[in-house]
VEXFINU-696378 format. One record per residue (C-alpha): residue in one letter; x, y, z; residue number from 1. Coordinates in steps of 0.1 Angstrom, whole numbers, plus 5000, padded with zeros to 4 digits. Layout:
residues N
- A / X / Y / Z / NUM
...
END
This chain:
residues 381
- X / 0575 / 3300 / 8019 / 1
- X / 0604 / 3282 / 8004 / 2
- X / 0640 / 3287 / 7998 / 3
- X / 0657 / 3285 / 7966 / 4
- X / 0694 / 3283 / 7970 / 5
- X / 0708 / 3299 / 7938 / 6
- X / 0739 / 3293 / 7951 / 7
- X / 0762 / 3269 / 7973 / 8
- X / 0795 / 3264 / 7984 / 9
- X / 0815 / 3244 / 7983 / 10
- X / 0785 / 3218 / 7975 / 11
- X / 0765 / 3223 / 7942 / 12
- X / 0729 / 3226 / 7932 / 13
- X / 0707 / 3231 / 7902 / 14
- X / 0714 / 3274 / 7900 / 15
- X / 0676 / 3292 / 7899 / 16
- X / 0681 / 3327 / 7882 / 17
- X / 0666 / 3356 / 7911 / 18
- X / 0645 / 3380 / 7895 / 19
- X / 0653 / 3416 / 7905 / 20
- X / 0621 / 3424 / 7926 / 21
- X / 0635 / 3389 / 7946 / 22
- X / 0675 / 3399 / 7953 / 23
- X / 0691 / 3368 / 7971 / 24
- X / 0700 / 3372 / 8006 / 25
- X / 0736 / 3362 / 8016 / 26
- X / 0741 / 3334 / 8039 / 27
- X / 0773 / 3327 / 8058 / 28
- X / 0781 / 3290 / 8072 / 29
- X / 0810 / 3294 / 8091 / 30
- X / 0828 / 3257 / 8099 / 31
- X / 0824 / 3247 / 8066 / 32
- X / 0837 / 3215 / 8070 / 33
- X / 0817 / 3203 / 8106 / 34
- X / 0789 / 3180 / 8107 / 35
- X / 0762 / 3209 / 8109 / 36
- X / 0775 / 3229 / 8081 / 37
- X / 0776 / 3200 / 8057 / 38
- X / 0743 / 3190 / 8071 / 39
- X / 0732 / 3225 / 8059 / 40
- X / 0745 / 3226 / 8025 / 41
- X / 0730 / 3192 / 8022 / 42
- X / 0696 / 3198 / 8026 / 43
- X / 0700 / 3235 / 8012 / 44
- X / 0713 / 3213 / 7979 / 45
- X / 0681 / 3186 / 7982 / 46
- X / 0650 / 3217 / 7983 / 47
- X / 0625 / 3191 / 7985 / 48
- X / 0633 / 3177 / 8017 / 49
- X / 0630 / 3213 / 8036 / 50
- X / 0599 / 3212 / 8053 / 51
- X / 0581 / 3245 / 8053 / 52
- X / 0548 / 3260 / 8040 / 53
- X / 0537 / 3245 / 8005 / 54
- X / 0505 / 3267 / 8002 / 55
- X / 0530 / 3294 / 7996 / 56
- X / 0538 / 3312 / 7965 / 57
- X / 0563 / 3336 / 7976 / 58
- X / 0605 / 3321 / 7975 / 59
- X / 0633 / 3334 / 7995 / 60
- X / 0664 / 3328 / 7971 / 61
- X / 0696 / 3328 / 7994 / 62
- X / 0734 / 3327 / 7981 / 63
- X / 0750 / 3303 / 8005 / 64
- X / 0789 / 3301 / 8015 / 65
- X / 0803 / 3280 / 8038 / 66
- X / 0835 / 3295 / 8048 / 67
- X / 0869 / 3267 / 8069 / 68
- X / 0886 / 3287 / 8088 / 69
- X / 0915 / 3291 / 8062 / 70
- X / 0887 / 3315 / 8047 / 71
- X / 0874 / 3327 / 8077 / 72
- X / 0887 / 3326 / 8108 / 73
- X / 0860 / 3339 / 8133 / 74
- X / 0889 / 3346 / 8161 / 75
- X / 0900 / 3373 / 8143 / 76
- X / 0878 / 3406 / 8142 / 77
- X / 0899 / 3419 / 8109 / 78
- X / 0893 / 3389 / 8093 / 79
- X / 0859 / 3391 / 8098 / 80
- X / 0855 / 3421 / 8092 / 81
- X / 0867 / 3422 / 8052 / 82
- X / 0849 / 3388 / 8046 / 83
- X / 0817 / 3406 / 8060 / 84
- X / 0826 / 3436 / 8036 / 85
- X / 0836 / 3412 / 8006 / 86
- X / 0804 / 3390 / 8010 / 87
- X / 0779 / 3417 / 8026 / 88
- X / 0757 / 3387 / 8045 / 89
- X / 0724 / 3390 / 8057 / 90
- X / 0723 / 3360 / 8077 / 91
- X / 0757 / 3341 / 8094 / 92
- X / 0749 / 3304 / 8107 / 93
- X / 0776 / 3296 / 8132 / 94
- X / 0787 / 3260 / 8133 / 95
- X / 0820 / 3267 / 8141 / 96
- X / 0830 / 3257 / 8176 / 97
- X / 0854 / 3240 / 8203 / 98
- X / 0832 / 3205 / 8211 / 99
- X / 0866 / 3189 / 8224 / 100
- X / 0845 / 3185 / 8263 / 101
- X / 0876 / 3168 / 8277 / 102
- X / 0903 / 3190 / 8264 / 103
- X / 0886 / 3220 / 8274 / 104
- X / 0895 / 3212 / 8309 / 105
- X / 0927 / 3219 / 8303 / 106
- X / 0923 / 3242 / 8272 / 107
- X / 0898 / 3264 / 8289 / 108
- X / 0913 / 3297 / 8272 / 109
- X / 0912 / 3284 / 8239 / 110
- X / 0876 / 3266 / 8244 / 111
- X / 0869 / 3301 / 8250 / 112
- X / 0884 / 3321 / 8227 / 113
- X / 0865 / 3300 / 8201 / 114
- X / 0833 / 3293 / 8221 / 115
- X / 0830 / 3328 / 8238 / 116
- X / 0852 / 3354 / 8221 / 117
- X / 0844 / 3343 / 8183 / 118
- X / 0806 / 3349 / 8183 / 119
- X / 0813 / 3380 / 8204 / 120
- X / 0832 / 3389 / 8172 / 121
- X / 0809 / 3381 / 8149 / 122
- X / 0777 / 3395 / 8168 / 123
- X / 0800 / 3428 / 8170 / 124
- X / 0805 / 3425 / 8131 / 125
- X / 0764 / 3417 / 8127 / 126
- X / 0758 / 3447 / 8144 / 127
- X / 0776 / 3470 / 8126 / 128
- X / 0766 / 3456 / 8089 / 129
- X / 0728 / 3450 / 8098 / 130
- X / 0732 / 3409 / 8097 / 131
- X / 0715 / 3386 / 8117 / 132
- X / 0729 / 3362 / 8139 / 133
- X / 0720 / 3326 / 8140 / 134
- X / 0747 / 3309 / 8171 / 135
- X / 0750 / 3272 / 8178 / 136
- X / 0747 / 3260 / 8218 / 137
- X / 0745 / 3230 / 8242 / 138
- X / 0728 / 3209 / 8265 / 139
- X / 0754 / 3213 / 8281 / 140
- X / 0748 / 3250 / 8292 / 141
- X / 0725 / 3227 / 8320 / 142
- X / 0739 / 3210 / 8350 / 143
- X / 0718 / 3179 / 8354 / 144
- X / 0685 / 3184 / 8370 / 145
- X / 0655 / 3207 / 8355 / 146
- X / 0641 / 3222 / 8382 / 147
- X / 0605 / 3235 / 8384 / 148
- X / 0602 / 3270 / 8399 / 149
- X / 0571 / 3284 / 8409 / 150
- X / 0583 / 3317 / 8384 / 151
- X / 0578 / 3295 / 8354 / 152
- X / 0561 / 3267 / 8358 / 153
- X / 0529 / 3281 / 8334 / 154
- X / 0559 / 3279 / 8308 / 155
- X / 0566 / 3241 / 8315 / 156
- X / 0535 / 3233 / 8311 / 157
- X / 0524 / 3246 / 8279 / 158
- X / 0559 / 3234 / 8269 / 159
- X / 0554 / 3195 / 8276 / 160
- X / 0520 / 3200 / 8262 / 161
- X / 0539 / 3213 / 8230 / 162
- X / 0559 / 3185 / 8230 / 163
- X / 0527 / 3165 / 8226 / 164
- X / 0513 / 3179 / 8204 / 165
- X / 0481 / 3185 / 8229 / 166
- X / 0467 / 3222 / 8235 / 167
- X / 0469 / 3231 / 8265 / 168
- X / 0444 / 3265 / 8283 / 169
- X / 0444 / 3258 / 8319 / 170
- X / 0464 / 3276 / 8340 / 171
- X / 0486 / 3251 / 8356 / 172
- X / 0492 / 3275 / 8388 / 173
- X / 0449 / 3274 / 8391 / 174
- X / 0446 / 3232 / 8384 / 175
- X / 0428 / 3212 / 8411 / 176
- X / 0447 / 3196 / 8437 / 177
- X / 0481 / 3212 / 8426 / 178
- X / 0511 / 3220 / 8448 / 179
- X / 0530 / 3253 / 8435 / 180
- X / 0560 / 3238 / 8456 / 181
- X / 0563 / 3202 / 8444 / 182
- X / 0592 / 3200 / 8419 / 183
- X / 0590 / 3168 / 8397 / 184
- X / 0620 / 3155 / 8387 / 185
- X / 0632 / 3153 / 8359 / 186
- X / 0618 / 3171 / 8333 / 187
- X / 0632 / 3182 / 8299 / 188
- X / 0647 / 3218 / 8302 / 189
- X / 0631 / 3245 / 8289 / 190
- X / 0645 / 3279 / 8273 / 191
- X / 0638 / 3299 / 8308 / 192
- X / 0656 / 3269 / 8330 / 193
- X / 0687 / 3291 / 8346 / 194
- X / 0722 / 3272 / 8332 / 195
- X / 0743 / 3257 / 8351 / 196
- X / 0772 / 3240 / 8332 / 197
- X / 0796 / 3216 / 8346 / 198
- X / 0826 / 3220 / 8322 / 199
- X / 0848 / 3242 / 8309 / 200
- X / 0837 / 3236 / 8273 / 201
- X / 0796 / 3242 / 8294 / 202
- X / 0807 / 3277 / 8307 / 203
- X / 0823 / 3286 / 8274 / 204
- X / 0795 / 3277 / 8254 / 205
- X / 0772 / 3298 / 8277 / 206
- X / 0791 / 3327 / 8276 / 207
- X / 0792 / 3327 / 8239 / 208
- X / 0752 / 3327 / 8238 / 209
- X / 0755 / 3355 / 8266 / 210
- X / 0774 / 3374 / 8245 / 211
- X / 0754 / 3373 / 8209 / 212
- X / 0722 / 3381 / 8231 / 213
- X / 0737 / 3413 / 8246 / 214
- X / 0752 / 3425 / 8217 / 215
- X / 0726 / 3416 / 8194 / 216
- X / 0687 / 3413 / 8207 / 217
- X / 0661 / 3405 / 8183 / 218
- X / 0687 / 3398 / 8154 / 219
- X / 0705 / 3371 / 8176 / 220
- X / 0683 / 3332 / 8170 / 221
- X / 0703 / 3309 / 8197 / 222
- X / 0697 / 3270 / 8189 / 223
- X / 0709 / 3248 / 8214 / 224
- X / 0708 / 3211 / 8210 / 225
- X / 0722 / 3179 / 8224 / 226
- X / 0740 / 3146 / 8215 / 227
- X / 0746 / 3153 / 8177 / 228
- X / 0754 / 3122 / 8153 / 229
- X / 0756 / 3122 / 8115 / 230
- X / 0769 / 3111 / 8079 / 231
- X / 0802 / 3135 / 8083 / 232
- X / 0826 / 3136 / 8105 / 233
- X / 0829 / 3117 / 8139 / 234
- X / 0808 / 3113 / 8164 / 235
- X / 0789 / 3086 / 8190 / 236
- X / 0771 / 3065 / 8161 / 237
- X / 0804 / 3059 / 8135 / 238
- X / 0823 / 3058 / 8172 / 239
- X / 0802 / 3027 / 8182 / 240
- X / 0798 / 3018 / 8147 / 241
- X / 0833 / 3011 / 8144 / 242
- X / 0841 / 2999 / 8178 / 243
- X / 0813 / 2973 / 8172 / 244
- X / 0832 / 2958 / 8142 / 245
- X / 0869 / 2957 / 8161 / 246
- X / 0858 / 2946 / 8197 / 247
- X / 0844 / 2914 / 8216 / 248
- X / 0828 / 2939 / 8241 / 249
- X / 0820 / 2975 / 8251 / 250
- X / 0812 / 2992 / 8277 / 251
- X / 0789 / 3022 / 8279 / 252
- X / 0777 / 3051 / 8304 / 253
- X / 0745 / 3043 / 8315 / 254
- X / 0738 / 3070 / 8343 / 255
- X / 0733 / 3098 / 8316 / 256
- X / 0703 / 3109 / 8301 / 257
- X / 0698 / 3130 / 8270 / 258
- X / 0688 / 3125 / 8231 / 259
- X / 0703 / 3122 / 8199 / 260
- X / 0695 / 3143 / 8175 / 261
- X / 0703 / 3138 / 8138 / 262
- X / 0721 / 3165 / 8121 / 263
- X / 0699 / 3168 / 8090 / 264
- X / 0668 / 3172 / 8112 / 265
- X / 0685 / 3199 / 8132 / 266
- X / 0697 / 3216 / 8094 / 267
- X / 0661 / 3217 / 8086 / 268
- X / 0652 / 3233 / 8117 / 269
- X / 0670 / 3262 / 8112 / 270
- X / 0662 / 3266 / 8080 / 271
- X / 0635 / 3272 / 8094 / 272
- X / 0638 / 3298 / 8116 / 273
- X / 0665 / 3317 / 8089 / 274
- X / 0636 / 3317 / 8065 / 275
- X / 0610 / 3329 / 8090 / 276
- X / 0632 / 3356 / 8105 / 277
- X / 0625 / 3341 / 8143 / 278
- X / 0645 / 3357 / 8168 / 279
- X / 0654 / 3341 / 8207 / 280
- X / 0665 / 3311 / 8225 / 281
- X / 0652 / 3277 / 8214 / 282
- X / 0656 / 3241 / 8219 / 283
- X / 0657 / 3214 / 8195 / 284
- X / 0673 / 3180 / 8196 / 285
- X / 0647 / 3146 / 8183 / 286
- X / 0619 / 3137 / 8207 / 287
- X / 0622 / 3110 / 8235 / 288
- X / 0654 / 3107 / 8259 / 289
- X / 0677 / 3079 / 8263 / 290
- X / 0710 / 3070 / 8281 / 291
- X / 0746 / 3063 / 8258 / 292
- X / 0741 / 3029 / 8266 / 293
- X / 0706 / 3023 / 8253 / 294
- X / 0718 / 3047 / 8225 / 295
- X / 0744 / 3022 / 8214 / 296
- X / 0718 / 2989 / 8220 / 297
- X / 0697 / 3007 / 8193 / 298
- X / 0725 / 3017 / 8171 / 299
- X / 0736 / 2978 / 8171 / 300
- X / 0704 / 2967 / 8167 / 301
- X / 0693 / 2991 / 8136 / 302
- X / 0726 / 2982 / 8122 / 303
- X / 0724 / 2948 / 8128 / 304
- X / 0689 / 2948 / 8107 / 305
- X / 0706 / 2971 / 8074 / 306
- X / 0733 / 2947 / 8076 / 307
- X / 0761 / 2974 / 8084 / 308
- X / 0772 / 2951 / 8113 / 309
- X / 0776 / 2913 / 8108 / 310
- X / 0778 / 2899 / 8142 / 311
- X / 0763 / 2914 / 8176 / 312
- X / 0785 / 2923 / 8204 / 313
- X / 0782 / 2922 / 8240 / 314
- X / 0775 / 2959 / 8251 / 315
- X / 0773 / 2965 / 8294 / 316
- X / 0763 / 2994 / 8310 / 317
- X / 0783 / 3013 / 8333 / 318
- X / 0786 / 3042 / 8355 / 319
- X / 0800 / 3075 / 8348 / 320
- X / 0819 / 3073 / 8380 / 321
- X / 0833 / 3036 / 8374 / 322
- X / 0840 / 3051 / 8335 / 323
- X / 0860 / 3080 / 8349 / 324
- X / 0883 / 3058 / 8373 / 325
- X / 0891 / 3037 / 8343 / 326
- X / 0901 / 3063 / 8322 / 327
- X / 0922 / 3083 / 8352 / 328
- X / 0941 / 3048 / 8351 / 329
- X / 0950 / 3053 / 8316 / 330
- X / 0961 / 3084 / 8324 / 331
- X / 0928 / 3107 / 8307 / 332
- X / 0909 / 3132 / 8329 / 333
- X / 0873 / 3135 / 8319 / 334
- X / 0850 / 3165 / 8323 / 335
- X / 0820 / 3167 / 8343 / 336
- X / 0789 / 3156 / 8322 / 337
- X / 0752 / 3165 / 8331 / 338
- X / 0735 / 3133 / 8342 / 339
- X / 0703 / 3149 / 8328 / 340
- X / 0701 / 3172 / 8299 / 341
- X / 0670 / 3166 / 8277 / 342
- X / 0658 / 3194 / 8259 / 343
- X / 0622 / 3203 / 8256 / 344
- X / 0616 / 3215 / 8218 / 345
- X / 0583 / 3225 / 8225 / 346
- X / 0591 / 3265 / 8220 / 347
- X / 0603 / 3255 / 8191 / 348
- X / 0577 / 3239 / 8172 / 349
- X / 0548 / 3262 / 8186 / 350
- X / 0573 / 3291 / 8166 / 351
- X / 0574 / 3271 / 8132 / 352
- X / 0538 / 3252 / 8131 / 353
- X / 0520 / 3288 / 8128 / 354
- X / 0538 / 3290 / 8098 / 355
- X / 0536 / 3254 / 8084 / 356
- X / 0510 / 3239 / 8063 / 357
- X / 0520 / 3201 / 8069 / 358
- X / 0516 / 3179 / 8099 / 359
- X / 0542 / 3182 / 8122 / 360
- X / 0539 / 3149 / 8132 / 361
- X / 0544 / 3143 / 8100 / 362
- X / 0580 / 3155 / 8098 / 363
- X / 0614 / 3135 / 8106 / 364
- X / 0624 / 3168 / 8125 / 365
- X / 0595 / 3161 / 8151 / 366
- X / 0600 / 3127 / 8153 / 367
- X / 0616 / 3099 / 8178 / 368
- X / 0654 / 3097 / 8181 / 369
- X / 0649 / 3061 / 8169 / 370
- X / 0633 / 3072 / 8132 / 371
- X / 0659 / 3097 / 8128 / 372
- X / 0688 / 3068 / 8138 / 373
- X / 0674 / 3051 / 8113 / 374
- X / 0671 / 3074 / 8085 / 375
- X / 0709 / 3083 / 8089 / 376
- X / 0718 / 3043 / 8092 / 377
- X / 0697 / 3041 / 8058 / 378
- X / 0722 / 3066 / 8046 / 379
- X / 0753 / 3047 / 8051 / 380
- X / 0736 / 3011 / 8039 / 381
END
């Protein structure tokens, strides 16, 4: 199964004529102009690099629009409404979204008027026009520590053994030796871990998944993903990037523990699951973990070797509480960040190898945050 996009905006491809037995679906991209969106169209523009099954025959051709807010404002249930009518979408990929963390502490009712009320409005709209619903989330829906309960822990299991790619048939509640009460800590959260965010911009992010899920059921696909860099926009890498070209010296959280995740690899991804109609709550960020300081020692070092940096710069860790005082003394209140919020993809991948012909390993999508660093610092070389 492939996709043929016969038509994107406001990015251009090569146009593939539909045949009438093969009627294009419509896809929405709201937040045309975020990182994701622009991820999307990107490798929606470049159909060799989606990774899907090559034994197939059969194509889904799919119109693509990326709608700014100008065009669409998901806030507003009219507006939606008439673009729904004008474009008649099967699918609507929401990128749009309130990641301002800090702000949101004292923005909470716009955090979540975007965050909660907008896919409300759009799952309402999916509803009534027969759409499916594909929703954007965040580590941050997490508070810090996966805990294993007993309820779940056949789940974890076959989830880490996912995640490496072994097969796993014991049952893990039945192994030798095992304690059903021992929690080991930490462990990569998994799609049945209970939330529990820290922030405002956490609880408004939950909410909005809450929301698509009850009005919406098996048309609702939830994605959640953590620490997301790429080519557009801003974000960690071009932060560090550029601080790394300005300053003698930085200083970087050390204390928190998550992974980057490219934002091409995360557009193929759902891809993915748009073309194979999945349905639920998944994971996906790259694999491994790391803290922001050992993310911005490998950023320097990468860019160091593709000679986007000239000269190295002293980079020290520090703690989110000693980072916190220094910014309350410059007058900035941070939110509450997760000191833990890894995400196991394994759910994930099980869902889209059935349906894949090529190694997974194989695939930039399934590989270490590192490799996917450096294929987007290959990009800006």
């Amino acid at each position: 199964m492939k996709i043929v996009a016969i038509k994107v905006t406001p990015l251009q491809c090569v146009e593939t004529r539909a045949t009438d037995a093969n009627t294009p679906q419509v896809v929405i991209i709201t937040g045309a102009k975020s990182q994701l969106a622009q991820a999307l169209l990107r490798i929606a523009a470049n159909i060799g690099e989606l990774a899907l099954d090559s034994n197939a025959n059969t194509s889904i051709p799919l119109e693509l629009y990326a709608l700014s807010r100008s065009q669409l404002d998901i806030t507003d249930a009219a507006n939606i409404a008439a673009v729904f009518a004008q474009y008649r979408p099967s699918w609507v990929i929401n990128c749009a979204a309130y990641n301002a963390v800090d702000a949101a502490e004292h923005d909470a009712i716009e955090a979540n008027r975007v965050n909660a009320l907008a896919p409300e409005l759009l799952a309402q709209q999916c509803l009534l026009s027969g759409a499916r619903l594909l929703h954007v989330s965040s580590d941050y829906v997490f508070g810090g520590q996966a805990v294993c309960e007993i309820a779940h822990a056949a789940e974890r299991v076959v989830g880490d053994a996912r995640e490496s790619g072994v097969e796993q048939h014991q049952n893990p509640d039945l192994a030798p030796n095992s304690n059903p009460n021992q929690v080991h800590l930490p462990r990569p959260f998994v799609e049945l871990d209970a939330p529990e965010p820290l922030s405002a911009y956490g609880t408004s992010k939950l909410l909005g998944e809450q929301k698509v899920l009850a009005i919406l059921g098996e048309r609702a696909t939830i994605v959640r993903t953590s620490w997301l860099y790429g080519q557009d926009g801003h974000d960690f890498v071009k932060t560090m990037l550029n601080l790394m070209r300005t300053q003698p010296s930085l200083q970087v959280i050390a204390d928190q523990i998550g992974c980057p995740t490219w934002s091409d690899a995360l557009a193929k991804v759902i891809w993915q699951l748009v073309v194979q109609q999945c349905s639920g709550v998944f994971h996906y960020s790259a694999q491994g973990q790391c803290s922001w300081y050992e993310f911005a020692c490998e950023i320097q070092r990468q860019a160091l070797a593709l000679n986007l940096l000239s000269l190295p710069v002293d980079i020290q860790p520090i703690t989110s509480a000693d980072y916190a005082k220094q910014a309350l003394n410059r007058g900035i209140s941070l939110a509450k960040r997760p000191s833990y919020s890894v995400l196991n993809s394994g759910k994930l991948r099980s869902t889209l190898v059935t349906h894949n012909a090529l190694l997974m390993s194989e695939l930039i999508e399934w590989q270490d945050w590192r490799q996917q660093l450096n294929c987007m610092l290959r990009r800006l070389s």
